[in-house]
N, C-alpha and C positions, 0 to 999 in steps of 0.2 A: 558496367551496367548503367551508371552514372549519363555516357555521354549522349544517350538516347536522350533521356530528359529535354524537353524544350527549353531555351533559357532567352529571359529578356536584358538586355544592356542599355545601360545611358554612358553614354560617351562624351566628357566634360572638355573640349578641348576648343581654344580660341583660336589657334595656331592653322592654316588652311591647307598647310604642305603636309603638319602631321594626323590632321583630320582624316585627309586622304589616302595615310601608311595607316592610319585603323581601320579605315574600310577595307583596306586590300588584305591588312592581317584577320577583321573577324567574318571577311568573305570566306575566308577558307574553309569553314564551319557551315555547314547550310542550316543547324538546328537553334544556329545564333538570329536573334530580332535585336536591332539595334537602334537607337535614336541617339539623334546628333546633336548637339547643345554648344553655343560657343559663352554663354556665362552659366554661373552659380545661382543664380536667380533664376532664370527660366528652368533650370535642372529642376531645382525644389519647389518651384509651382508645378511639377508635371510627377512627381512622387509619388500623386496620390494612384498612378498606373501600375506601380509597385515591381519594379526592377530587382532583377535577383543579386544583378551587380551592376556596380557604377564604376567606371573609369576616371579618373579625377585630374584632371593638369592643377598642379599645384598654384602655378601662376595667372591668377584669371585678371582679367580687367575689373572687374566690378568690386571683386570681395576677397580676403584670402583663400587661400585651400584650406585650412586647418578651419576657417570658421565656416565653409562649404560643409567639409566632414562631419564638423558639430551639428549641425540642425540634418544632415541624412539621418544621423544616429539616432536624433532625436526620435525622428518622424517612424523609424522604424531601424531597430538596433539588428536583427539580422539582413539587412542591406550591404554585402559587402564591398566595401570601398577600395577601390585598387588606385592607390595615386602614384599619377606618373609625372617624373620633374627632370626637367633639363640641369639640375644641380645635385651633386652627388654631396649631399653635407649630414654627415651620418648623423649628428645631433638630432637634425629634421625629422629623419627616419627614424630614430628611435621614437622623439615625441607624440609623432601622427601614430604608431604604430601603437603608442601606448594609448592615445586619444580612441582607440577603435579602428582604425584601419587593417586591411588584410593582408596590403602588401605595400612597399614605397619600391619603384620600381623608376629609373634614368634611363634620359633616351639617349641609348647609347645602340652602338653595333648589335648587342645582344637583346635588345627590349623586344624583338617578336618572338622569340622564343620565349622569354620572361614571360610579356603578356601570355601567350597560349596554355604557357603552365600554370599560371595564377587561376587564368580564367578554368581551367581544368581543375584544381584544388577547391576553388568556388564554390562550381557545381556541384561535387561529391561533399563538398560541408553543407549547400543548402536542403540535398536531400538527404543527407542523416538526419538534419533538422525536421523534414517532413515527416522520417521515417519516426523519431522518436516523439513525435507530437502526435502520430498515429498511435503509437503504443503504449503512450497516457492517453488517449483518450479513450481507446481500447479496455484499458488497465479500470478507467474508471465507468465504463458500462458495464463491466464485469462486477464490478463490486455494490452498482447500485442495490440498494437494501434486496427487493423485492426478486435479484437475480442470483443472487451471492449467499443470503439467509432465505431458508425453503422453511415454511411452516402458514400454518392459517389456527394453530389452538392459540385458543388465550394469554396463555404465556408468553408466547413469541413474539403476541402483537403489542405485547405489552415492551418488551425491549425494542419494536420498534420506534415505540413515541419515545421513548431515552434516547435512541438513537436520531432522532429527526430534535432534540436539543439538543446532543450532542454536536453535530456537526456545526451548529450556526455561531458558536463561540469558541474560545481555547479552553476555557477549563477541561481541567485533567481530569481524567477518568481513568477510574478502580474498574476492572472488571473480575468479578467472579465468579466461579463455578466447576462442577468436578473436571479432572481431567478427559479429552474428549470433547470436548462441548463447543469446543469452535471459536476458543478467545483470540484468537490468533485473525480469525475469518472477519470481528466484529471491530478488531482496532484498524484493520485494513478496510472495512469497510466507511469507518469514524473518518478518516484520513482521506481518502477518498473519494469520499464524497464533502471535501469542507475545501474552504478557503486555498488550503496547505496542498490541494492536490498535485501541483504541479511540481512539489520541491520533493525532497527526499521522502521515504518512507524505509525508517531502518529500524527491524527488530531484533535484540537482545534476549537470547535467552540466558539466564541469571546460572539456571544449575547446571547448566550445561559447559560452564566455563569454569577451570582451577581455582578454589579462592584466590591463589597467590595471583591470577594474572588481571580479575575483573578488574583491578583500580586501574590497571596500563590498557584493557580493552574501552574501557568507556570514556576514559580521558583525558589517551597518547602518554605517549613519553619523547622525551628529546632523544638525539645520540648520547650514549653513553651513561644515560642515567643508571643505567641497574647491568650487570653481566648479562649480555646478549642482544644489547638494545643497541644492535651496529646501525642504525638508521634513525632517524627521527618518523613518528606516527602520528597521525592526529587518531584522537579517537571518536569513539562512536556519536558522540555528540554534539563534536564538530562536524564530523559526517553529515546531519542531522540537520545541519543550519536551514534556518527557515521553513523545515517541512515540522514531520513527527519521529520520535524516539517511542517503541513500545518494549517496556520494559517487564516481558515473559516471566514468570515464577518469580517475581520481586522478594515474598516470601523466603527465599531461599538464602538472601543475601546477607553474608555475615555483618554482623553488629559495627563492627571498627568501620567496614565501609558506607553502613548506612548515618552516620555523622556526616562525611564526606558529602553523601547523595545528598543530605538534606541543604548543605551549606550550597551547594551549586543549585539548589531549584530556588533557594531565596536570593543567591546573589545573581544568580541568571549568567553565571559565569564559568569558564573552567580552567582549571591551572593544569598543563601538562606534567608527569612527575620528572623530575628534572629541572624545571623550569622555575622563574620567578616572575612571568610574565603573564598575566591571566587574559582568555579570551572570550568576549562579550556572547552569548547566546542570545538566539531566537529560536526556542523549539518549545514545540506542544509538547507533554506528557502521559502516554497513556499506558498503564501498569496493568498487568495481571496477575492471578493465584489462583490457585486448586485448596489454598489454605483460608482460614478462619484468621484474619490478621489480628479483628480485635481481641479474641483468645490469647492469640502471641504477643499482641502488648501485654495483657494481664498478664500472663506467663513471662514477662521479662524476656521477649526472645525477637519484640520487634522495637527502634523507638515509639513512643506515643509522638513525641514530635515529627515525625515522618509519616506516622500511620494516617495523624488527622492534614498535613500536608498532601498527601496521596490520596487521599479519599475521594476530595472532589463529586465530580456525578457517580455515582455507585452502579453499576449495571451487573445484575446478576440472573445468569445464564441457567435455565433450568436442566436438571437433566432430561435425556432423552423417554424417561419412562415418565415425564408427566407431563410428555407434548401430547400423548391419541393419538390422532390420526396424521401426525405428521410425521411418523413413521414410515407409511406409505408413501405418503408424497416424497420424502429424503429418496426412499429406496428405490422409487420409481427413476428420480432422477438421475441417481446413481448407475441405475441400469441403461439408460440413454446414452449417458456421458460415456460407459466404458464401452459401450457394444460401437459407438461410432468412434471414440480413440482407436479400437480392435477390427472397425472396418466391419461389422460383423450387421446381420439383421437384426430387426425389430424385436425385443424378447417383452413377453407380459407376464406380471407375476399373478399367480392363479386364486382363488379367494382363500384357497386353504392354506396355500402358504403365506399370505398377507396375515391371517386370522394365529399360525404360528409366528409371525414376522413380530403381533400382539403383543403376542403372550410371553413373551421374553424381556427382561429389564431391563437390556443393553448396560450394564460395568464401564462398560470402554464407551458408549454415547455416540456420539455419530462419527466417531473414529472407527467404532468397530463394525456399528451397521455398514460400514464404506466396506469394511475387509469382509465382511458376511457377502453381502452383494455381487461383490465381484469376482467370489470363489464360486457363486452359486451360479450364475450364468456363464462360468467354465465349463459347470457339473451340469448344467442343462442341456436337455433334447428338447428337439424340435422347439426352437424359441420359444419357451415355456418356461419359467421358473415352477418348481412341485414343492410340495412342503420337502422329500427327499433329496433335493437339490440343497436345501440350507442346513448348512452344520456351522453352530456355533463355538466362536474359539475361546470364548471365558468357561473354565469347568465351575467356576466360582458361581457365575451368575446365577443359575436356578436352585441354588443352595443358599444362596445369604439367607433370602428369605426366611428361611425354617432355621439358620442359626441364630437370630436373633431368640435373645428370651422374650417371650412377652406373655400379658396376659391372654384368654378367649379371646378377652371381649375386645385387647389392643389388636388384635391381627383380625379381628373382624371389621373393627375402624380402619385399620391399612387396605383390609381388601377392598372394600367400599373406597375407599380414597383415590386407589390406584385407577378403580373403573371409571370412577369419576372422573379424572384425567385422562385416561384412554377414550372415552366419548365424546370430552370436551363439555362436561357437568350437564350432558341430559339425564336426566334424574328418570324419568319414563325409561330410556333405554338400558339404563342400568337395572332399573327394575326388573324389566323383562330379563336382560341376563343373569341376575344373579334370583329369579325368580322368588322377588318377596314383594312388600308392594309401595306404593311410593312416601306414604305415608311413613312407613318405617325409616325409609332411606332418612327423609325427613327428620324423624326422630332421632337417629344415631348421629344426621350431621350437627343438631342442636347439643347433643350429650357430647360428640366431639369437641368443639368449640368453649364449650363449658371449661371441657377438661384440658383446655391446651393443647389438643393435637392435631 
């Protein structure tokens, strides 16, 4: 697919017999544009026309080859440089090769074959290059805030502004919030949109991994440090170099390793096990939980030295039952997303089933409104979501409610709270729903406040 690509060449050559065998060898190509150069100095005055690849005669009049190659690299490091030299002296080839160069190639009987397959190799590295710089850039319009996080209540906008400080520093951020809620969506989004975007983005989930293996998953191990370690690994951290490391249900992680954790976020370093050679880090830190960390300090079950380490910007994720009306907007989108992944037409959700969509706490958070959604525009007719379309998968959810103990008068402060947040605190329209008058709402939310709730 590759050899369609157009490609432009500078061809570095003083020599007038071999100038003329490059002509005839990148004539063969009609999709090849080439310019001719007999020094190093005119090449690199003409750079700025941006050459996919440059042909290099090692031996120029004016300047060396290797000090030619250094200032392409400079000017732009995916340029790749094919040098060709009348001396077959391997030391050379190694050097320039290590210097940046893509290929050292002798004019010998076999250099048009050589050249065409270099310049062949080229072409297919420049455009993966393309290809993956299209899929960060991609990557990161996807995740911009306002495309990636769907809400307009209060709350949402409110992790917005954490997230617009978020992104313009390194400080580590704590994210919390039930499980559900999208912490996953919010470090990709941190990442993504900062500095770091271009470099790694690698998430750890903590519970998900053996205790026995997390110290070898985050921090390599050499050959032969432990039974089964036939290979040498880096870990996750190293993975991680110069981008971000997000560290999913940190909570979960046993005590003996979080010593470890902490000595590598202050020493900025990490020692593979097996090893006695430690490796310098560059990585941002972003951690999540579904748990109450500072509880698990008091409770002996987290360090304090790590907790207040981690804490950093604090962002916490509210659940789905106190965004209102950003229920509809999720679900709406959800319905978009699936019906064009499915190929299918335009489905709208009807107001009775939005007004059940409501009335429901979501448990599972917008984990579960996703699985609601897309069972329900299975079970729909005529691109229509009905309220008989939605069936929810928690039995739990419309029951917690009524198992809590409480007093009247606390579940009469919940009800009012809940509406509150489902309207997005119009105090008028809660009145009319829960038909009392605003004065009162007023009252209850002073006597709330009062009392801590």
């Amino acid at each position: 697919m590759y050899e369609k690509d157009p490609i432009k060449i500078f061809v570095v050559e003083d020599d007038p017999a071999y100038t003329k065998f490059l002509k005839y060898v990148l004539g063969l190509n009609p999709d090849i544009e080439a310019a001719f150069f007999t020094s190093g100095k005119d090449c690199i005055d003409q750079l700025h026309q941006n050459p996919s690849v440059i042909t290099l005669d090692y031996s120029l009049p004016d300047m060396p080859g290797e000090k030619v190659l250094r200032q392409i690299k400079e000017f732009n490091p995916d340029i790749s440089v094919i040098v060709i030299s009348a001396q077959e002296k391997i030391g050379t080839a190694v050097e320039l090769l290590k210097a940046g160069a893509f290929d050292y190639i002798t004019k010998d009987e076999e250099a048009k074959e050589r050249i065409l397959n270099s310049i062949h190799n080229a072409r297919n590295k420049n455009s993966l290059i393309r290809e993956i710089d299209r899929l960060k850039q991609e990557i990161s319009v996807k995740y911009e805030f306002e495309k990636s996080i769907i809400g307009n209540s209060t709350s949402i906008k409110k992790v917005f502004e954490l997230l617009e400080k978020a992104v313009n520093t390194n400080i580590t951020v704590s994210i919390t919030g039930e499980t559900g809620t999208g912490k996953e969506l919010i470090a990709k989004a941190i990442h993504y949109n900062s500095k770091r975007k271009n470099k790694p983005f690698v998430a750890v989930n903590i519970a998900a991994i053996p205790k026995e293996l997390i110290e070898s998953e985050l921090f390599g191990h050499e050959k032969g440090a432990f039974t089964g370690a036939a290979t040498r690994r880096i870990g996750k951290f190293e993975e991680a170099e110069g981008g971000t490391i997000f560290l999913d249900e940190i909570g979960e992680m046993d005590l003996s390793l979080q010593a470890k954790l902490l000595r590598v976020l202050q020493e900025k370093e990490v020692t593979r096990i097996g090893s006695n050679s430690v490796v310098k880090l560059d990585v941002r830190i972003l951690v999540a939980t579904h748990r109450n960390l500072q509880e698990e300090t008091k409770a002996g079950k987290f360090r304090e030295d790590l907790y207040y380490r981690l804490l950093g910007l604090p962002i916490q994720l509210p659940p789905l039952r106190e965004r209102g009306q950003d229920v509809i907007l999720i679900a709406k989108h959800y319905v978009d997303q699936f019906t064009k992944e499915n190929k299918l037409k335009k489905f709208k959700i009807t107001q009775e089933a939005q007004d059940k969509l409501l009335q429901y706490p979501f448990p599972g958070n917008v984990r579960e409104l996703r699985s609601v959604i897309e069972l329900a525009v299975v079970m729909a007719n005529d691109e229509e979501i009905k309220p008989q379309d939605i069936s929810f998968n928690s039995a739990i959810g419309e029951q917690t409610f009524l198992l809590e103990e409480m007093t009247l008068q606390e579940y009469l402060y919940r009800i009012i709270r809940n509406y509150l947040n489902k309207y997005d605190n119009n105090v008028l329209e809660v009145a009319k729903k829960l038909d009392i008058g605003k004065s009162s709402i007023y009252r209850y939310l002073k006597e709330m406040e009062e009392a801590g709730i």
